[in-house]
C-alpha positions as CSV (number, residue, x, y, z in Angstrom):
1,X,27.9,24.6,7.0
2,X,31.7,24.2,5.8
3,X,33.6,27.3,4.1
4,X,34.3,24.5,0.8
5,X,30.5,23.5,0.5
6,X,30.2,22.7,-2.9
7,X,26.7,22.4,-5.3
8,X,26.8,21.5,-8.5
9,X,26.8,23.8,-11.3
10,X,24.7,21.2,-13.7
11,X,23.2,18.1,-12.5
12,X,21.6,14.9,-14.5
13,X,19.8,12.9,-13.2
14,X,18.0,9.8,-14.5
15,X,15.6,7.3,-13.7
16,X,12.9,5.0,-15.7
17,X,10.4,7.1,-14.5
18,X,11.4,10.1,-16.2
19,X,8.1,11.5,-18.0
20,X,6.7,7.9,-17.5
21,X,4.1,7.5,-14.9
22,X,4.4,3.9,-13.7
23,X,5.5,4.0,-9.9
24,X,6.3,5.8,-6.6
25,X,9.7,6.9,-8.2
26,X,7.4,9.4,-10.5
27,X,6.9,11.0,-7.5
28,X,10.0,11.4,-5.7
29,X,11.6,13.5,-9.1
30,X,8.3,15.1,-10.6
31,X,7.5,16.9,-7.2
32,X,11.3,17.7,-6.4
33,X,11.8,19.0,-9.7
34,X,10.0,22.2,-9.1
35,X,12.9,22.8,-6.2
36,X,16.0,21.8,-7.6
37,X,14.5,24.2,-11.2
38,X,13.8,27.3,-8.9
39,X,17.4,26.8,-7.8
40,X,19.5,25.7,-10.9
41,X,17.2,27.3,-13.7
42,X,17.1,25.0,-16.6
43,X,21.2,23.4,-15.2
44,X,18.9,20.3,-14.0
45,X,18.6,17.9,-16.8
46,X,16.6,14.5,-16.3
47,X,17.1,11.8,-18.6
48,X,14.5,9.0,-19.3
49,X,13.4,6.4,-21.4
50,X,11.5,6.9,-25.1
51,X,9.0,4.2,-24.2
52,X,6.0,6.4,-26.6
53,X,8.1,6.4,-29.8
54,X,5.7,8.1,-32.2
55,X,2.3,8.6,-30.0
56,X,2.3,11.3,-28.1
57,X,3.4,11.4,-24.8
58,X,1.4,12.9,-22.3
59,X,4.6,14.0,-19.4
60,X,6.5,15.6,-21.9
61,X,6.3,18.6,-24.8
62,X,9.0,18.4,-27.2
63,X,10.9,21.7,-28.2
64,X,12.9,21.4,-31.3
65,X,14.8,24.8,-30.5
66,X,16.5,23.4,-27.1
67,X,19.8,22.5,-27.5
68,X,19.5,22.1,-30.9
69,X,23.2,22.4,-32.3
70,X,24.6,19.8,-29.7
71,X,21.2,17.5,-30.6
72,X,22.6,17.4,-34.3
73,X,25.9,16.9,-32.9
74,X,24.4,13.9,-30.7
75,X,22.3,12.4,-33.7
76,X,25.5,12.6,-36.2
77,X,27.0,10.3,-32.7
78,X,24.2,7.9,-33.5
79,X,22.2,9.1,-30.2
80,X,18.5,9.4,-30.9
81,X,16.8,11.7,-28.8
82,X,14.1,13.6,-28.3
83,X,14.4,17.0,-26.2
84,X,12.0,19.6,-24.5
85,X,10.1,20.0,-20.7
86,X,8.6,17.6,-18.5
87,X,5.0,18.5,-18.0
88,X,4.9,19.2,-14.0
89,X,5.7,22.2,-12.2
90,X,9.0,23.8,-12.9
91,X,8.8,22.5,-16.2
92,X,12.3,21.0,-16.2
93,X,14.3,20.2,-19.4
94,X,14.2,16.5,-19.9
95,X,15.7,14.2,-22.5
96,X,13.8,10.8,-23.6
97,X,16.4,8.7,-25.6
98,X,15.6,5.5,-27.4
99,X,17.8,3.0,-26.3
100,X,16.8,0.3,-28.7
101,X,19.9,0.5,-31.6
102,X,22.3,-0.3,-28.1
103,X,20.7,-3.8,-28.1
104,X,23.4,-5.8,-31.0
105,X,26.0,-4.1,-28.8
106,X,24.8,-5.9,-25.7
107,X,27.3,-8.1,-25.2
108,X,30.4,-6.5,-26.1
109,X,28.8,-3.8,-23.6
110,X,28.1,-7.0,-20.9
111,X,31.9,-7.6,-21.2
112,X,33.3,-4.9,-20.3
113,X,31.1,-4.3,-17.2
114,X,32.6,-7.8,-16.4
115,X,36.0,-6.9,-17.0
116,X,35.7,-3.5,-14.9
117,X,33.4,-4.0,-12.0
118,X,32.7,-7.4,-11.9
119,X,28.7,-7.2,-12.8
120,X,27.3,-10.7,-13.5
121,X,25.1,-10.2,-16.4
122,X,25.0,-14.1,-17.6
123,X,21.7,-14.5,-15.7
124,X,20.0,-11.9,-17.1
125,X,16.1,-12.3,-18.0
126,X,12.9,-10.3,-17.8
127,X,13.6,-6.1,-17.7
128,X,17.5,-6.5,-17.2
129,X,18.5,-6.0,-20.8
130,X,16.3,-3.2,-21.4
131,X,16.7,-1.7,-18.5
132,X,20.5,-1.8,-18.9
133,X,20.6,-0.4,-22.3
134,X,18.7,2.5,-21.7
135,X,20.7,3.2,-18.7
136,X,23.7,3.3,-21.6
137,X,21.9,5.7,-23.4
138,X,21.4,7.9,-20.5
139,X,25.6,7.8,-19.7
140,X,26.0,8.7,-23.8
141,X,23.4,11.2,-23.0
142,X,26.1,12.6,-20.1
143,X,28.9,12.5,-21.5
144,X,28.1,13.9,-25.3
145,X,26.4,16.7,-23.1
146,X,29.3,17.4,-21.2
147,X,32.0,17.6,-24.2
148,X,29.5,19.9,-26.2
149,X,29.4,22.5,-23.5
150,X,30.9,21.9,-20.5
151,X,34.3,21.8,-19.3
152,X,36.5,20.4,-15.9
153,X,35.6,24.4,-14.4
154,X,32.1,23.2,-14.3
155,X,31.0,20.8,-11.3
156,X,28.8,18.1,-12.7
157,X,26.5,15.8,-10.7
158,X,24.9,12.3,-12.6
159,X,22.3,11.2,-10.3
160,X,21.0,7.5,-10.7
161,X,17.6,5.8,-9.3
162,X,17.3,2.2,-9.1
163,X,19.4,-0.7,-10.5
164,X,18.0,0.6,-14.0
165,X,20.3,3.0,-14.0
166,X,23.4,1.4,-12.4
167,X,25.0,0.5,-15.7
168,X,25.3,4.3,-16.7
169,X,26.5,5.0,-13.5
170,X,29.4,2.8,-13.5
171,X,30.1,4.0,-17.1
172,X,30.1,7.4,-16.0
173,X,31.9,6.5,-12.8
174,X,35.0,4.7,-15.7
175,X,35.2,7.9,-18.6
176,X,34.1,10.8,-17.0
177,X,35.7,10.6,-13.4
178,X,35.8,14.5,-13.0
179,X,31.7,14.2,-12.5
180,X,30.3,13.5,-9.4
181,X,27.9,10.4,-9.1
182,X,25.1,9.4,-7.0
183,X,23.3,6.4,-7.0
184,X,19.7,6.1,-4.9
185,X,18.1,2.7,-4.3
186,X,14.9,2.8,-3.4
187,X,14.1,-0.5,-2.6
188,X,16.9,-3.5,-3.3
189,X,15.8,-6.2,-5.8
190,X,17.3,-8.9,-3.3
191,X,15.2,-7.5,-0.5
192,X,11.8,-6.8,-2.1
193,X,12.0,-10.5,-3.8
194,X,12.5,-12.0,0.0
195,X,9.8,-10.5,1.4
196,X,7.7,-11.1,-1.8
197,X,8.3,-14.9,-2.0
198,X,6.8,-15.0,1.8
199,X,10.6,-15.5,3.5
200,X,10.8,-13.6,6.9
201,X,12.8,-10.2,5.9
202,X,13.3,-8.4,9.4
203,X,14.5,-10.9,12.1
204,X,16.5,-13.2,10.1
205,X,18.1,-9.9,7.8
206,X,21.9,-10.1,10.0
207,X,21.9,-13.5,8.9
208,X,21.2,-13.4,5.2
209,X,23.7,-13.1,2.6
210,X,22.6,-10.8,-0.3
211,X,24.5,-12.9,-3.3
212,X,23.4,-16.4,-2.3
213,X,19.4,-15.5,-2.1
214,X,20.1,-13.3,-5.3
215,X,21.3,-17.2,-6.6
216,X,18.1,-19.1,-4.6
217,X,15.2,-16.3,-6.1
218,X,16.8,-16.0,-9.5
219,X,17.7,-12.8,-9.4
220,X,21.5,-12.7,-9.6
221,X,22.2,-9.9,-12.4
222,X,20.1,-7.4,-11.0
223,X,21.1,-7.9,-7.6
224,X,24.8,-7.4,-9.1
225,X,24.3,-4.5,-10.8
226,X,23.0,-2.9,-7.5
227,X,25.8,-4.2,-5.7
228,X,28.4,-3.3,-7.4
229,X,27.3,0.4,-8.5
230,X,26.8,1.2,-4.4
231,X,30.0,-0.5,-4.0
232,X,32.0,2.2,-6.6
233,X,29.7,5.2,-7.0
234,X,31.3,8.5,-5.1
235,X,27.6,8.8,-2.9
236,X,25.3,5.5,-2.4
237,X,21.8,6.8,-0.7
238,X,18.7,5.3,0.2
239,X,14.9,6.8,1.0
240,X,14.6,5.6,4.8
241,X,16.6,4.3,7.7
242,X,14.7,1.2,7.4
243,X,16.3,0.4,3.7
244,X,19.8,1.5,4.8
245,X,19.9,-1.5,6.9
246,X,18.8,-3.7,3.7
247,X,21.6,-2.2,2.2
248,X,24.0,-2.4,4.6
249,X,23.1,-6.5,5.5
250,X,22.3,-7.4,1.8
251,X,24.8,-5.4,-0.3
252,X,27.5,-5.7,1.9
253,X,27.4,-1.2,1.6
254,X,26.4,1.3,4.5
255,X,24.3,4.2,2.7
256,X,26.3,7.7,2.7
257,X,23.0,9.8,3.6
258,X,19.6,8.7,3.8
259,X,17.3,11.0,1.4
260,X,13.9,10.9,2.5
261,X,11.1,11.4,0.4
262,X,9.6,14.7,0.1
263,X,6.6,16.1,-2.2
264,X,4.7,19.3,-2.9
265,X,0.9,19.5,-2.4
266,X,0.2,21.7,-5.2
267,X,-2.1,18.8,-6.2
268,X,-4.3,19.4,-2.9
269,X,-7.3,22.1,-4.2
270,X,-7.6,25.5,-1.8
271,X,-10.9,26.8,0.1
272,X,-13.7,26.0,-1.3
273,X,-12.6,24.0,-4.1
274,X,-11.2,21.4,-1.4
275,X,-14.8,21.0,-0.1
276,X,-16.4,20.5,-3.3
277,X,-14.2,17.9,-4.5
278,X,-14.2,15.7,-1.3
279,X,-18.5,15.6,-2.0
280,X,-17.9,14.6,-5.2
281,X,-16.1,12.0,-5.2
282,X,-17.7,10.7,-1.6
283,X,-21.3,11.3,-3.9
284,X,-19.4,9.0,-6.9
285,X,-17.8,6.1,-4.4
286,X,-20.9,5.6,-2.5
287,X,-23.4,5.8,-6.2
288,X,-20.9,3.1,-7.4
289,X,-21.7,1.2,-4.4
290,X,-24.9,1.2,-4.2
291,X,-25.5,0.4,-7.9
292,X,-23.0,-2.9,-7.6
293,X,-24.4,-4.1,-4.1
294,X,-28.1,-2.9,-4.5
295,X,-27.8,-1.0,-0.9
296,X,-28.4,2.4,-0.1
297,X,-25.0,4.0,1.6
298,X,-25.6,7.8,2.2
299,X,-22.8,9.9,3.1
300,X,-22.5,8.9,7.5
301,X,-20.7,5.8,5.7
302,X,-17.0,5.6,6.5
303,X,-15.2,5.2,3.2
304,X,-11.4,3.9,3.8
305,X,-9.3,2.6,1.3
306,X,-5.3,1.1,0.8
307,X,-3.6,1.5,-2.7
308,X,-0.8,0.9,-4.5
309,X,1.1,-1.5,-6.5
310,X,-0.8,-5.2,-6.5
311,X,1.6,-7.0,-4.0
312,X,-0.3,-8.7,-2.5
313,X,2.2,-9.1,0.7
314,X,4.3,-6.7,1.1
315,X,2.1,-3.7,0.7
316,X,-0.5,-5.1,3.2
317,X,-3.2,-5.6,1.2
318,X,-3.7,-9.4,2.9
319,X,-3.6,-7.9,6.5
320,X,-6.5,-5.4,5.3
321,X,-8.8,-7.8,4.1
322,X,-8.3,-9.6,7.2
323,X,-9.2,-6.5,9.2
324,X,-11.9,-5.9,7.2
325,X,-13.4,-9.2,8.2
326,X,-13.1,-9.0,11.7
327,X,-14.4,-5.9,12.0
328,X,-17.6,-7.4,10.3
329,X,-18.3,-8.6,13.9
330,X,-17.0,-5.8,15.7
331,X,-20.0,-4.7,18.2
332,X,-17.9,-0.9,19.1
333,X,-18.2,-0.4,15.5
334,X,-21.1,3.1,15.0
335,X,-20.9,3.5,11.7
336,X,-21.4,1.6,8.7
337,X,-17.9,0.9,6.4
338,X,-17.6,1.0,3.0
339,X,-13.8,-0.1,2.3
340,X,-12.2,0.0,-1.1
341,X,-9.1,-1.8,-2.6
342,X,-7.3,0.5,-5.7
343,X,-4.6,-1.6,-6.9
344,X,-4.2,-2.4,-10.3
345,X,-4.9,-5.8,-11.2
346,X,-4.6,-7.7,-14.6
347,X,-7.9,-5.9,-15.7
348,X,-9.9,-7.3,-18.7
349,X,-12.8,-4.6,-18.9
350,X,-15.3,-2.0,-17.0
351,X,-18.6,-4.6,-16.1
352,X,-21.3,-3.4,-18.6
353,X,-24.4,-4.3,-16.3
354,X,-22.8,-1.8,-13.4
355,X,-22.1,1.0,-16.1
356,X,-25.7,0.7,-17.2
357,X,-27.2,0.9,-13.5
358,X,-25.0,4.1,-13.0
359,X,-26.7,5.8,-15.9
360,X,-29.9,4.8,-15.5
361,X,-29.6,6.7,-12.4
362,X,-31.9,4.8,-10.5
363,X,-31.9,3.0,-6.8
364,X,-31.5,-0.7,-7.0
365,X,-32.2,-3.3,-4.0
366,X,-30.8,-6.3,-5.4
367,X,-26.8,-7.1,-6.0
368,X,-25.0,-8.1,-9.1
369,X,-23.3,-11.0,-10.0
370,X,-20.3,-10.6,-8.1
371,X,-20.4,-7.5,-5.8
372,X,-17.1,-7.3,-4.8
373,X,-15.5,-6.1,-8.3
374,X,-16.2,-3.3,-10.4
375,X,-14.4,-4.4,-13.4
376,X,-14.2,-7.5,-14.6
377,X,-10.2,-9.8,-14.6
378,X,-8.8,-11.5,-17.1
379,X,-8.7,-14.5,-15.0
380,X,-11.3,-14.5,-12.2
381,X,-10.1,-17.6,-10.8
382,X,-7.1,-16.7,-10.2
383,X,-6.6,-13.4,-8.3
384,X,-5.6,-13.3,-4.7
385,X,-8.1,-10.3,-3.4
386,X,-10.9,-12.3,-5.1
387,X,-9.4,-15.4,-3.5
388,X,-9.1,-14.6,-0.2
389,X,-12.3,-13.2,0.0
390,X,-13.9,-16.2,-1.2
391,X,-12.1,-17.8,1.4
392,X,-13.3,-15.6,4.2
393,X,-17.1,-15.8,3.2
394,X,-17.0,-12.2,2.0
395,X,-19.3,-11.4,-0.2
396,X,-21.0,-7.8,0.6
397,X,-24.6,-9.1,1.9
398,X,-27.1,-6.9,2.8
399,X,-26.8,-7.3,7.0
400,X,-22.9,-6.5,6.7
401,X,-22.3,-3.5,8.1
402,X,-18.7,-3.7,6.5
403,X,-18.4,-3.6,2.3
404,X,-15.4,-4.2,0.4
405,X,-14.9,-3.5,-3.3
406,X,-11.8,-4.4,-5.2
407,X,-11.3,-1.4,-8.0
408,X,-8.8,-3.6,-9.9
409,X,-8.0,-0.5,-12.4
410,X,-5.5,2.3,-12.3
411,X,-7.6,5.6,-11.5
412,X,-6.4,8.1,-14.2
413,X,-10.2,9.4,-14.8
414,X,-11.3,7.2,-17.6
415,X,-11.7,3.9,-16.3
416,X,-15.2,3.2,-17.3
417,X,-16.5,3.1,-14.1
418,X,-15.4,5.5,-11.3
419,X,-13.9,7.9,-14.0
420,X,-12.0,10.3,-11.4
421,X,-8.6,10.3,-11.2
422,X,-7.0,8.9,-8.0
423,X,-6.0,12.2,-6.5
424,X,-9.4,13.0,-7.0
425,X,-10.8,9.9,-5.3
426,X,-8.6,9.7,-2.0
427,X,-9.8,13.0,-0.7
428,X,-13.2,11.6,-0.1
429,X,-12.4,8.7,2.0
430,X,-12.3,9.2,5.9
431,X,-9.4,6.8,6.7
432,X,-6.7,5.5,4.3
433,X,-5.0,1.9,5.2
434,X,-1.8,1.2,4.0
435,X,-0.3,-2.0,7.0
436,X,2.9,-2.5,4.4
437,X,5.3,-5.1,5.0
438,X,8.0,-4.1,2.8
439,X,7.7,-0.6,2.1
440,X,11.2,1.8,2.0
441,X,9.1,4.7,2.0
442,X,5.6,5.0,1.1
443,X,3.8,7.7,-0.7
444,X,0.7,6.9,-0.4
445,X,0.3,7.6,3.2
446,X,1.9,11.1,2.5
447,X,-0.6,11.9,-0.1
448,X,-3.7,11.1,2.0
449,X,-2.3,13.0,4.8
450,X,-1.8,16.3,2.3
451,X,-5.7,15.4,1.5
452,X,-6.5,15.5,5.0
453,X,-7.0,12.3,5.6
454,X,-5.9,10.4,8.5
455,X,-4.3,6.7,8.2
456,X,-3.0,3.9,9.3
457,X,0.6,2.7,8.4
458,X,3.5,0.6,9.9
459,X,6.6,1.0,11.4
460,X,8.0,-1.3,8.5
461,X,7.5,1.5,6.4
462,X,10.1,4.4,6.3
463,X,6.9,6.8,6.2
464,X,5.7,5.5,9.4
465,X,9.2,5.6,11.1
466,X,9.3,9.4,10.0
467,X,6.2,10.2,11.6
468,X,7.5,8.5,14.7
469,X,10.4,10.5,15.0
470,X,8.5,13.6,14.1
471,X,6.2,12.3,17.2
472,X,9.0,11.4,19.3
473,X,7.1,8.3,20.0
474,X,4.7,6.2,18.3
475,X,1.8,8.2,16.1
476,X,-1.4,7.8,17.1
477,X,-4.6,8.3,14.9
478,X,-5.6,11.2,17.1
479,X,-2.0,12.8,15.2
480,X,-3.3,12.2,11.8
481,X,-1.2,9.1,11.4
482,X,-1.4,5.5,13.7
483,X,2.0,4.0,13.0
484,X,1.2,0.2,13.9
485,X,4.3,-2.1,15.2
486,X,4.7,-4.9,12.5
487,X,7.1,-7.8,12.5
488,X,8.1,-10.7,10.7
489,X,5.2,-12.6,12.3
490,X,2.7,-10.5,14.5
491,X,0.0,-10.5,11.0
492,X,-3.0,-11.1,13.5
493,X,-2.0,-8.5,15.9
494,X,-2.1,-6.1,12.9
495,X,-5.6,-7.0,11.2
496,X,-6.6,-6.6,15.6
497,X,-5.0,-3.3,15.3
498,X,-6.2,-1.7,12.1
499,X,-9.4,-3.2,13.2
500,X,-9.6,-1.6,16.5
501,X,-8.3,1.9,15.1
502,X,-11.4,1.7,12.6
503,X,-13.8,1.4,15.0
504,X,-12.5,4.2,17.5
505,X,-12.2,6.2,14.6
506,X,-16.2,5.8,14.2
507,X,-16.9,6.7,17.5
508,X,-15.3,9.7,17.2
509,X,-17.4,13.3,17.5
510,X,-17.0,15.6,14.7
511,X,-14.5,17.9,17.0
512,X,-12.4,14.9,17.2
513,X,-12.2,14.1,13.7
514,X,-11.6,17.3,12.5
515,X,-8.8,17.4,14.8
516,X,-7.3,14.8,13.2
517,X,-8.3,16.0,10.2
518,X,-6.1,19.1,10.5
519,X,-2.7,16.9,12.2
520,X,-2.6,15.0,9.4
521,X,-2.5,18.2,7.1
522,X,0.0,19.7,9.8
523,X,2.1,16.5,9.5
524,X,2.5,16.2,5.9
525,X,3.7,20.2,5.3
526,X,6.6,19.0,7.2
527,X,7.5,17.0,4.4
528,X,7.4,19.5,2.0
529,X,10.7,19.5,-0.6
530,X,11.0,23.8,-0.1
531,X,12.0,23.2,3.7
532,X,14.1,20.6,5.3
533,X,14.1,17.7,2.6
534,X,16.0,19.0,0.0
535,X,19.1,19.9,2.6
536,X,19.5,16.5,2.2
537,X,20.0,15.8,-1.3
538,X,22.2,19.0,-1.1
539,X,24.8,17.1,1.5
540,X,24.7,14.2,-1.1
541,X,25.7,16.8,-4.3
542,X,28.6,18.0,-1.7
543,X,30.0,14.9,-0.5
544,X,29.9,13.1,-4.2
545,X,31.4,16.7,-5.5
546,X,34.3,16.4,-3.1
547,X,35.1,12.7,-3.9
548,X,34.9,13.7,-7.3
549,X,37.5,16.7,-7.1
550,X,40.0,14.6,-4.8
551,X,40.5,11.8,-7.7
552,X,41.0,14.7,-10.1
553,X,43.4,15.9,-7.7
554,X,45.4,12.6,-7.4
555,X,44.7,12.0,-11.2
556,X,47.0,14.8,-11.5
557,X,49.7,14.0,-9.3
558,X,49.3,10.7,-11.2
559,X,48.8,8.8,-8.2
560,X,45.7,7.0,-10.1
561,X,45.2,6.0,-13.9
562,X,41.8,6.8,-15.3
């Protein structure tokens, strides 16, 4: 490590996600948190939206006596905030701030983010504007921050995630140039919309050019925003080698570092409690079963499941249903499968004739109406799990020794029908599926591997490229983790592949599965933030710290204007 390595004596860092639970990014900062806190006690301040207003929000506890004198300093600015812990371990300071006032300033704002770097907001729609003003907010947040205590002897990280928070970024980057800034993408816009509008990604991604299919898929101003904010920030970073060539082709940028995604498993239950919860919620998949197909499933059933977001694509969820159905006339298969799909779909409501079977409590030997779902859509007709398995002839009858059930709700242990929360649910399955097209990273694989479950990934996937290189060659499901090759156009070979893992996986002896049980523990404690994941961010805080100093430095010798 160099004599002059530098770490920041205060870092904020901000993100959408902040105390509000509504993707992978949630994940990345709650379960890094507890790191960067044991290291910087109470000098790591994250920043996020007020999306509860009054209701109570259930990430965050307010406390009225933190910071108080600079928060009445703030308010008298016109900043409304609220400030206190996130609710995760560490308990980190964290300040929600409503961003909604900034909105009859949008324009002027718009402007000058034209006039300074460029940033075409003219075709802005959808989430832009509010994702823009909040990301305002969070820079006023900064820089108030920084005048009430802080001073140029201080060094000062802002740390953005996503294009939501490029705007702050670049206004940080303009009026506060003595901090440090980092901006992570975690996925581009320009990239996920190609490979979600069905264009080829991989193969044809040398030849693309990131502004004119921003133009073609309508998605211009956020692919600007995330341009230009990698083009000026003092550190640009991405999750996974995979993305850093996204962002290289599409952005026209080469990443700094690439900052892969660690996590802590103090969500996983010790001992005995481990054992207890994995029959529970095998007991509760297979009663909800049973009551919606009218079979009787006991507990030699292999339960496997993918989960995520609902795209439909890119996170594979087609390429499972089509493994799913070929494995219906698998002969190697030994055991019978009972496969679920937990993405959230546009839900109407929990089915009332499969709640009242479940607490009845009694065995049933006919199917309901519909025994694919357990809770009913909005719009039947016009979902693409139920679609494409009315398409394939799927339809859960009695002689198939293959089930799938689509669990269109999030799992957060009040859904009406399974009621367990998803980190309660995914440590009773025996595989986990996720064959992801366009996935920079992929949690979920992680998490069932910290549960002890094996699965299936891709090498599309930065998670699946990581436990290749941890490997040194391509994991197999004997390692915890089968990393299947995916391209552009090999979909067949995949559902083959996913299908063929399955049914080796139920011929395995017990010895054999508990030995892939335990690799797929022993593979994800290598992930862990408290070893080798957070040197990374640490290189990032030292090489945007440095950039930072040396314009300082120049400043002075007036070599540069502010």
């Amino acid at each position: 490590m160099k004599q002059d390595f530098l770490f920041p004596d205060y870092i904020f860092e901000s993100s959408w996600e902040v105390c509000n639970k509504v993707g992978g990014i949630y994940t990345v900062l709650s379960t890094r948190a507890k790191t960067l806190q044991d290291k910087m006690k109470d000098r790591i301040i994250f920043i996020g939206p007020d999306c509860w207003h009054d209701k109570v929000n259930p990430y965050f506890v307010e406390d009225k006596h933190l910071f108080s004198d600079w928060k009445k300093y703030a308010t008298a600015d016109g900043l409304k905030l609220k400030i206190g812990r996130w609710d995760i371990p560490g308990s980190p300071i964290a300040i929600l701030v409503d961003f909604e006032s900034y909105y009859s300033e949008k324009n002027e704002i718009y402007g000058k983010l034209w006039e300074l770097y460029q940033v075409d907001s003219l075709h802005a729609y959808g989430d832009y504007d509010e994702a823009s003003m909040f990301s305002y907010a969070a820079a006023l947040v900064v820089e108030s921050f920084y005048k009430f205590y802080l001073d140029d002897s201080k060094k000062v990280i802002y740390h953005g995630n996503e294009w939501m928070t490029g705007l702050g970024l670049l206004y940080i980057r303009y009026k506060m140039p003595q901090i440090g800034t980092i901006f992570t993408t975690h996925a581009t816009s320009i990239g996920r919309s190609i490979a979600g509008n069905n264009k080829p990604l991989y193969d044809y991604l040398f030849a693309y050019n990131g502004d004119q299919m921003a133009g073609e898929l309508n998605v211009q101003s956020k692919h600007s925003i995330e341009k230009q904010t990698a083009h000026y920030v003092d550190c640009f970073t991405t999750v996974s080698d995979i993305t850093a060539n996204e962002c290289k082709e599409l952005l026209d940028k080469p990443v700094d570092f690439v900052l892969p995604n660690g996590f802590e498993n103090n969500f996983v239950p010790k001992g005995a409690a481990f054992g207890r919860k994995r029959k529970a919620a095998r007991k509760r998949l297979l009663d909800v079963a049973n009551a919606l197909m009218g079979t009787d499933l006991d507990d030699d059933t292999l339960i496997v499941s993918t989960s995520g977001r609902y795209e439909f694509r890119n996170k594979g969820v087609d390429v499972y249903i089509e493994a799913m159905n070929r494995l219906l006339r698998e002969r190697s298969l030994k055991k019978k499968v009972l496969a679920f799909i937990e993405v959230p779909g546009w839900v109407g409501e929990p089915r009332q004739d499969l709640q009242e079977r479940l607490k009845s409590g009694k065995k049933f030997d006919t199917p309901l109406e519909v025994p694919e779902i357990t809770h009913w859509l909005n719009n039947m007709s016009h979902d693409n799990v139920l679609g494409m398995l009315k398409f394939l002839d799927m339809h859960n009858r009695k002689e198939d020794n293959v089930k799938l059930i689509f669990l269109p709700c999030y799992l957060t242990g009040d859904d009406g029908i399974i009621n367990m929360t998803y980190y309660d649910v995914v440590l009773g399955n025996d595989l986990c599926i996720y064959p992801s097209y366009y996935e920079p990273w992929g949690y979920t694989p992680l998490e069932a591997v910290a549960f002890k479950v094996p699965c299936i990934t891709t090498d599309l996937a930065g998670f699946g490229l990581w436990a290749n290189t941890v490997k040194g060659a391509y994991s197999k499901i004997e390692d915890g983790v089968e990393v299947i090759h995916r391209t552009d156009y090999n979909y067949s070979e995949v559902a083959d592949r996913i299908k063929d893992t399955v049914a080796a996986f139920s011929n395995f002896t017990d010895a054999q599965v508990k030995k892939a049980r335990a690799n797929a523990e022993k593979l994800s404690k290598k992930a862990l933030w408290g070893g080798e994941f957070i040197t990374y961010y640490e290189k990032a805080y030292d090489f945007a710290l440095h950039c930072a100093e040396n314009r300082m430095a120049e400043e002075k010798k007036g070599t540069i204007k502010k």
